[in-house]
C-alpha positions in Angstrom: 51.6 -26.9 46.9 54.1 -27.0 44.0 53.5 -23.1 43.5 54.0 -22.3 46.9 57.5 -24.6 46.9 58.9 -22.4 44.0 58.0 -19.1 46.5 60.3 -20.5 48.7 63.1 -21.4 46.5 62.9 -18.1 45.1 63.2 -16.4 48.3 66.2 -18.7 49.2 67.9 -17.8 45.9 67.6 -14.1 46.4 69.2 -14.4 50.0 71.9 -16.0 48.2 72.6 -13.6 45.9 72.2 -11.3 47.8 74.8 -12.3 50.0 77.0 -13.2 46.6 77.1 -9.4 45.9 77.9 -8.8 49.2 80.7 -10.9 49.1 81.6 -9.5 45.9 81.8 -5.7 46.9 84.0 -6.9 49.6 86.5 -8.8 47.7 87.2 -7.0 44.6 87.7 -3.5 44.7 87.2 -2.9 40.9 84.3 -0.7 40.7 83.1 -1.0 37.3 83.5 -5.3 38.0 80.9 -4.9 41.0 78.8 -2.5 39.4 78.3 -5.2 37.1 77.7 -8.0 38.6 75.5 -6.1 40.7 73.4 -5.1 37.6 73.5 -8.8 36.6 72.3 -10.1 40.1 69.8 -7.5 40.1 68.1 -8.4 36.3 68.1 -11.8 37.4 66.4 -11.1 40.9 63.8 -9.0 38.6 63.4 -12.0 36.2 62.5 -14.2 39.4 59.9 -11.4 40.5 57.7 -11.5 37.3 58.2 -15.3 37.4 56.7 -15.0 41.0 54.3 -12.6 40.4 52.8 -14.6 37.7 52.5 -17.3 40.1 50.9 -15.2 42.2 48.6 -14.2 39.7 47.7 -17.8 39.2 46.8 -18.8 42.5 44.7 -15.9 43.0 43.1 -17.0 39.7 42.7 -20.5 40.8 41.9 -19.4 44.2 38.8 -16.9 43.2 37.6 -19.8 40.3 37.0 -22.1 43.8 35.4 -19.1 45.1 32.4 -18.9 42.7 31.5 -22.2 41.9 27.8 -22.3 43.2 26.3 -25.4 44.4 24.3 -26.9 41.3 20.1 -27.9 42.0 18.7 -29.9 38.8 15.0 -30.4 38.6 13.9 -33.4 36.2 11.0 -33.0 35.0 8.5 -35.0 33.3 4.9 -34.3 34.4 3.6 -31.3 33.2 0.8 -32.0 35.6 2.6 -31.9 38.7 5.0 -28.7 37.9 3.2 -27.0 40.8 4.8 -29.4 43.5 8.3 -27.6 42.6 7.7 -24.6 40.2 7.3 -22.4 43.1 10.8 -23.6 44.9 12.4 -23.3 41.0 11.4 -20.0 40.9 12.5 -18.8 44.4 15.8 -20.9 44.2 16.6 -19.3 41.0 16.5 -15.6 42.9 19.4 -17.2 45.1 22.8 -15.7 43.2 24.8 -18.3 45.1 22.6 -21.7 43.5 22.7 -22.4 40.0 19.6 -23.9 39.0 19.0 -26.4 36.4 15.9 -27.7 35.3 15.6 -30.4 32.7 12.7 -32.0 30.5 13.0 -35.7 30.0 10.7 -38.0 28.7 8.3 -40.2 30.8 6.2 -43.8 31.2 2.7 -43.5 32.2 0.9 -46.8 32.8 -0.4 -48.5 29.5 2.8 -46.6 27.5 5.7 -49.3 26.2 7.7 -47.0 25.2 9.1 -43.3 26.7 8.0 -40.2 25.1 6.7 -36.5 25.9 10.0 -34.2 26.6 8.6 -31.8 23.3 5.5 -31.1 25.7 7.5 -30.5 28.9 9.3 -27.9 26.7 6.7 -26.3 25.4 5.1 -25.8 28.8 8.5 -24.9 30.3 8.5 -22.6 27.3 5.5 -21.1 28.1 6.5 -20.9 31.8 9.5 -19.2 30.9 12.1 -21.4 32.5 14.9 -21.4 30.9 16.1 -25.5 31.0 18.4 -28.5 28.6 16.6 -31.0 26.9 17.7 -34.6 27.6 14.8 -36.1 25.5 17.4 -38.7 24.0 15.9 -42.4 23.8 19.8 -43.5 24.7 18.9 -42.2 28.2 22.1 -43.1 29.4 23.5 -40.1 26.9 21.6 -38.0 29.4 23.3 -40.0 32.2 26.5 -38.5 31.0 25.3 -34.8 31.0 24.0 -35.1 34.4 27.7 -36.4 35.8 29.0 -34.1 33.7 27.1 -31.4 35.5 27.8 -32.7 38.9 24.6 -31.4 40.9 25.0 -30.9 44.8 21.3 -31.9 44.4 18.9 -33.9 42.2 14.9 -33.6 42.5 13.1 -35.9 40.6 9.0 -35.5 40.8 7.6 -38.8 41.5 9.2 -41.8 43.7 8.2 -44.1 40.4 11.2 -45.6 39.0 8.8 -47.2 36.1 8.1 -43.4 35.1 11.1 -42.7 33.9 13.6 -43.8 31.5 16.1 -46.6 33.0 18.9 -44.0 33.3 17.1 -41.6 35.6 16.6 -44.6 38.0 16.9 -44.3 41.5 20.2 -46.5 41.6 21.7 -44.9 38.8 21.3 -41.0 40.2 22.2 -42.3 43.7 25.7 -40.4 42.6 24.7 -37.6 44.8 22.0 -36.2 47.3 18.3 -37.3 45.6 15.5 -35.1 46.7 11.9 -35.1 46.3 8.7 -32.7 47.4 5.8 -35.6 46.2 3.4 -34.8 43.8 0.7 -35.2 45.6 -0.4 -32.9 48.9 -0.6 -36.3 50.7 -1.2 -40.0 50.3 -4.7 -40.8 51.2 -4.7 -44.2 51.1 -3.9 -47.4 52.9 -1.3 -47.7 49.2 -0.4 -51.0 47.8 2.7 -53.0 48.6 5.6 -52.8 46.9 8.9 -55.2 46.1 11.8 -55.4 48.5 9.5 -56.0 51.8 8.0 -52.2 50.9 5.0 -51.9 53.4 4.1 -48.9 51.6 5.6 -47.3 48.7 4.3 -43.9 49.2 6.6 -43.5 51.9 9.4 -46.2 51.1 9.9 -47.4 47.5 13.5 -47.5 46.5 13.8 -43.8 45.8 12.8 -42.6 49.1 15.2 -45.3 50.5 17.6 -43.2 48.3 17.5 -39.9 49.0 18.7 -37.1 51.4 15.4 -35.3 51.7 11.5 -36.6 51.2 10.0 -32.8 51.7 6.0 -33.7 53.3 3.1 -31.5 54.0 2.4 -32.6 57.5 3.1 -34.3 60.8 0.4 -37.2 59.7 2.8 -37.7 56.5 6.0 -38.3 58.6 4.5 -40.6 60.9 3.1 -42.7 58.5 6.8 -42.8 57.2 8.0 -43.9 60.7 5.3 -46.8 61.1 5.1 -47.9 57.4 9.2 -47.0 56.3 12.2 -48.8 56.8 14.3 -45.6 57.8 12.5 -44.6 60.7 11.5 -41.2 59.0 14.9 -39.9 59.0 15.1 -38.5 55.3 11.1 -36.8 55.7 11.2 -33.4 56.6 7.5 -31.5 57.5 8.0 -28.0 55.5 4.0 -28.0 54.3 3.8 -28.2 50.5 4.0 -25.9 47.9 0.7 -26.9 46.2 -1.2 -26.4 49.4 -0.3 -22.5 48.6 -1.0 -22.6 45.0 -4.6 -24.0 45.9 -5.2 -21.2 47.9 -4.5 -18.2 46.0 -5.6 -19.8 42.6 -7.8 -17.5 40.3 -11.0 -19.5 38.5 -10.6 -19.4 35.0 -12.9 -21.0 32.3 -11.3 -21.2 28.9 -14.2 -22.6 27.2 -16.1 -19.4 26.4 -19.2 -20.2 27.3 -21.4 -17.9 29.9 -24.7 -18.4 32.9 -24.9 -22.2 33.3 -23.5 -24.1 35.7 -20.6 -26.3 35.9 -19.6 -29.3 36.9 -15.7 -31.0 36.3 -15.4 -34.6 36.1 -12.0 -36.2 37.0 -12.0 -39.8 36.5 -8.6 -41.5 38.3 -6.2 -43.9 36.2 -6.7 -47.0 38.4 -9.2 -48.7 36.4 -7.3 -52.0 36.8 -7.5 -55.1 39.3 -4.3 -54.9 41.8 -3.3 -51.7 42.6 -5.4 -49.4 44.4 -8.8 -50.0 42.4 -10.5 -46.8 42.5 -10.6 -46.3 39.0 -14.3 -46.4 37.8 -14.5 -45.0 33.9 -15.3 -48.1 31.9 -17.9 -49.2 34.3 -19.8 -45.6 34.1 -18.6 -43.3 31.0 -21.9 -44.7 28.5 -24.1 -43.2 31.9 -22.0 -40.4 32.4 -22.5 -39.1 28.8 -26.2 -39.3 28.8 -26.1 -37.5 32.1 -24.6 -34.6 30.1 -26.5 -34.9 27.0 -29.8 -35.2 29.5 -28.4 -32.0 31.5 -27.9 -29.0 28.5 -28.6 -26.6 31.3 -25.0 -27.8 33.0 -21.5 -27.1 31.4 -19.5 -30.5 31.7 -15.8 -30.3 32.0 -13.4 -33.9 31.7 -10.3 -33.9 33.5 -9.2 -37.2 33.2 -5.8 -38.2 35.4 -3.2 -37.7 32.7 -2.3 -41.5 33.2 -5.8 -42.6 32.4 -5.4 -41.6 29.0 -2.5 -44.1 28.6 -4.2 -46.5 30.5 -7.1 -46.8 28.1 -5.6 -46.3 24.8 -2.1 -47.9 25.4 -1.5 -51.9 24.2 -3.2 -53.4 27.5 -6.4 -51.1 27.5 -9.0 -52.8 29.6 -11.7 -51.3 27.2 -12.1 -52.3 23.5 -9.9 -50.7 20.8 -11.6 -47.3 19.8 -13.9 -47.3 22.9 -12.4 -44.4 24.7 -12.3 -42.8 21.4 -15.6 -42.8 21.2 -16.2 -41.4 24.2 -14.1 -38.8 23.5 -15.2 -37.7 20.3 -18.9 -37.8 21.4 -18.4 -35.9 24.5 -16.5 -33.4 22.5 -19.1 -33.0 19.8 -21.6 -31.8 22.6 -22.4 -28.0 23.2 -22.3 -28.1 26.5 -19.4 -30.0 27.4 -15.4 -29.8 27.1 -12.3 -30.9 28.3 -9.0 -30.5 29.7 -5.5 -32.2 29.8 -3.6 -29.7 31.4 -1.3 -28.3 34.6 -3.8 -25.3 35.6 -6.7 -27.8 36.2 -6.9 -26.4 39.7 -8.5 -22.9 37.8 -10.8 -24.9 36.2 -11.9 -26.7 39.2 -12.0 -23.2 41.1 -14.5 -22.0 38.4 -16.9 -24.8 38.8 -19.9 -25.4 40.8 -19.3 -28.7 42.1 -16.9 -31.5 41.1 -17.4 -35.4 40.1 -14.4 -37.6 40.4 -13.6 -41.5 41.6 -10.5 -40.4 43.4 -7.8 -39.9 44.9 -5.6 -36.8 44.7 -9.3 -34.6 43.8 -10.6 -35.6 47.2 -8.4 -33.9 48.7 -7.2 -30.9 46.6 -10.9 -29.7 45.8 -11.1 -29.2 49.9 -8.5 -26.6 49.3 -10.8 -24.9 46.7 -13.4 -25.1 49.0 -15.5 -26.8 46.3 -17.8 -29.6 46.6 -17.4 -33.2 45.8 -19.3 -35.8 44.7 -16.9 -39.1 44.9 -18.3 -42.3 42.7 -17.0 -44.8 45.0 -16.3 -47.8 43.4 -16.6 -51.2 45.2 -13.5 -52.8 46.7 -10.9 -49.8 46.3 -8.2 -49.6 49.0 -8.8 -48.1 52.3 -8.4 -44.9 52.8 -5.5 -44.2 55.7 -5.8 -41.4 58.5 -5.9 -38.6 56.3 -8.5 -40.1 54.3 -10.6 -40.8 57.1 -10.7 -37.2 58.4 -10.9 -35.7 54.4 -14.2 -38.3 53.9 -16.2 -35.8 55.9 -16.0 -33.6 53.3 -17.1 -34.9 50.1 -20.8 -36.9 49.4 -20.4 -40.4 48.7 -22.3 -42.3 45.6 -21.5 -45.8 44.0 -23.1 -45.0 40.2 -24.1 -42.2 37.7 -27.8 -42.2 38.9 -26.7 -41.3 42.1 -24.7 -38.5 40.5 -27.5 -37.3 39.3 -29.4 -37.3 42.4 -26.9 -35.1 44.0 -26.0 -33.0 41.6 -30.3 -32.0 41.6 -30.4 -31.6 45.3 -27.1 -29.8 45.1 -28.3 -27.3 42.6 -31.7 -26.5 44.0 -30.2 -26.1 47.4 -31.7 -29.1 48.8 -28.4 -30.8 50.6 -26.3 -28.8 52.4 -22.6 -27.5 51.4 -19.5 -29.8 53.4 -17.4 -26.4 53.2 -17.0 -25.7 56.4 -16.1 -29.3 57.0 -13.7 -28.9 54.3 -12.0 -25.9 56.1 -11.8 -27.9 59.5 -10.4 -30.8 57.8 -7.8 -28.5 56.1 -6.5 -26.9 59.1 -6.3 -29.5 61.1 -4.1 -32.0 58.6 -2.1 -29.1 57.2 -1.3 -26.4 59.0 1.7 -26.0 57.9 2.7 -23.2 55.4 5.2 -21.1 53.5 6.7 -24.4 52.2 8.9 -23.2 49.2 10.5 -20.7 51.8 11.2 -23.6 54.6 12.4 -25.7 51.6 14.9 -23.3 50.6 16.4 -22.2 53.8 16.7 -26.1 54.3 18.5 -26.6 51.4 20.7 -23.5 51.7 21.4 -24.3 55.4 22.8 -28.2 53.8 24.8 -26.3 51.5 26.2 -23.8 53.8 25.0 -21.1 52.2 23.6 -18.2 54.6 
């Protein structure tokens, strides 16, 4: 506004000058005295033309600097694990000239941790993934804080709704400065999930960070309507695009890293909630003894464990519900066999693909493996939570047993072709809860649309 003022004033003082001279030619008749003046009027009219075209010049500038300041997406990430719930969208977001995509690696909690740790491995693997990203690994996590305002993102996606994950700065109230997105980790809930604080009916739907954000991105129709019946916002933030996992799943190559050759193979994935209070399905003090004389009884099979990152925590953090040096044990035995392996890391899907048949006490596996068309043998354990709509209609397609002995049951049967494969009921299950696809696509145009970019 103040440029445009001293435009005007300009133009005012060349009109009078201009009329000055004027005045001047009419009133004195001495050539040389006009002539003069003239040439002085004129120098300063040319003085006041660079002054104005430099102002010119400047508001151009400033105007074109507005012009190409892109709307800013961060990505925080702290679960290698999960990467495939977003590093499709990073990577099509990133093709967008008009967004400027940030992803950072921050630390994390798992349960049984006291303390926050692992950004060096979410660099590495971003490293390794080739994704260019800041580090904001600082245990003053409020130093981060200041980066991220700093940064001023039209968007934040965190990966997990969590607020005990992540360091206290990365809380939901403390990056409710702008618009908080999140695509969940998981496909799907399965389960009937535990309460929460705050009159939370169900925190996979509505713990404080979905009560935060702009955008819950879900895989189905079932999804948002248990978000409507079991949220306190009515569903308004969920927003049925499929998921990007679900397309991951399906066009994921087996691989088998482990170098051996002709036997068959089976992956165990025991889940985290080995504790009383949560949702109890959690079964690998009760069964990992059994489970490694099933493998050293079985040298025909190839045994892969892929334990729920957060199990590992669980049983070797300060409130382990297994003895000190238990799980090591285990570990170091099951290692030291020839015929079995394991595996900590984000391409555990390949791994499953590669395998004849999978082992696991819950939750996410139940329903992933069904995308991989694989079969499952689910170790129920006694008094877990229920399983909700979608885990109703996914129980067709996985056997149920209660102990190791009735893994091994099934996994002869299985083998010799006795039972019969639940693929085809996996398919049905499939397309009928989520049918929805191209979900890094719909999630893009979504955002794009919100930020008026066509």
């Amino acid at each position: 506004m103040v440029k445009v003022m001293k435009i005007r004033e300009f133009i005012s003082k060349i009109k009078r000058k201009a009329f000055a001279t004027y005045e001047y030619n009419e009133n004195f008749t001495n050539l040389n005295e006009n002539q003069g003046i003239l040439l002085e009027n004129l120098a300063e009219i040319n003085l006041s033309l660079i002054s104005n075209r430099m102002i010119l010049n400047s508001i151009s500038k400033n105007t074109k600097e507005l012009t190409i300041i892109k709307p800013k997406i961060l990505f925080l990430v702290n679960n290698i694990n999960a990467w495939h719930a977003i590093g499709g969208l990073v990577d099509e977001l990133s093709r967008v000239d008009e967004v400027d995509v940030i992803v950072a690696s921050i630390n994390k909690r798992f349960p049984g941790q006291s303390s926050y740790d692992g950004e060096p491995l979410v660099h590495y693997f971003l490293v390794e993934q080739c994704v260019h990203h800041i580090r904001l690994g600082m245990q003053d996590s409020y130093q981060a804080l200041d980066i991220l305002v700093s940064i001023s993102p039209d968007v934040i996606f965190r990966q997990s709704q969590w607020d005990a994950d992540y360091p206290p700065a990365f809380s939901s109230d403390n990056l409710n400065f702008t618009k908080l997105a999140i695509i969940p980790y998981g496909i799907s809930n399965i389960i009937k999930n535990a309460s929460y604080t705050g009159d939370i009916k169900d925190s996979a739907v509505d713990s404080p960070y979905h009560r935060k954000s702009w955008r819950t991105y879900c895989s189905s129709e079932y999804v948002k309507h248990n978000a409507i019946t079991n949220g306190s916002m009515d569903g308004r933030q969920f927003k049925v695009v499929g998921h990007p996992k679900i397309e991951y799943l399906l066009s994921v190559k087996p691989s088998w890293p482990f170098g051996t050759d002709g036997n068959n193979r089976i992956l165990w994935s025991p889940h985290h909630s080995v504790t009383k209070g949560w949702s109890d399905f959690g079964m690998f003090p009760l069964v990992w003894r059994d489970m490694l004389a099933l493998a050293q009884s079985e040298k025909e099979i190839d045994f892969v464990f892929c334990p729920h990152p957060a199990l590992v925590t669980q049983l070797t953090g300060d409130m382990s519900p297994i003895p000190d040096g238990e799980y090591e044990t285990f570990i170091t035995t099951w290692d030291g066999l020839d015929n079995c392996h394991s595996y900590y890391g984000a391409e555990y899907a390949e791994i499953c693909s590669a395998c004849n048949l999978i082992i696991t006490d819950g939750i996410s596996m139940l329903m992933e493996c069904q995308f991989l068309q694989k079969d499952i043998i689910f170790m129920e354990r006694e008094g877990h939570a229920d399983f909700n709509d979608i885990g109703e209609i996914l129980s067709s397609g996985f056997y149920y047993v209660t102990d190791v002995a009735g893994v091994e049951e099934l996994i002869n049967k299985y083998l010799s072709g006795v039972i019969p494969s639940l693929k085809s009921k996996q398919i049905e299950n499939i397309e009928k809860l989520f049918p929805a696809r191209n979900a890094v696509i719909n999630i893009t145009n979504d955002i794009l649309s919100t930020l008026n970019i066509t």
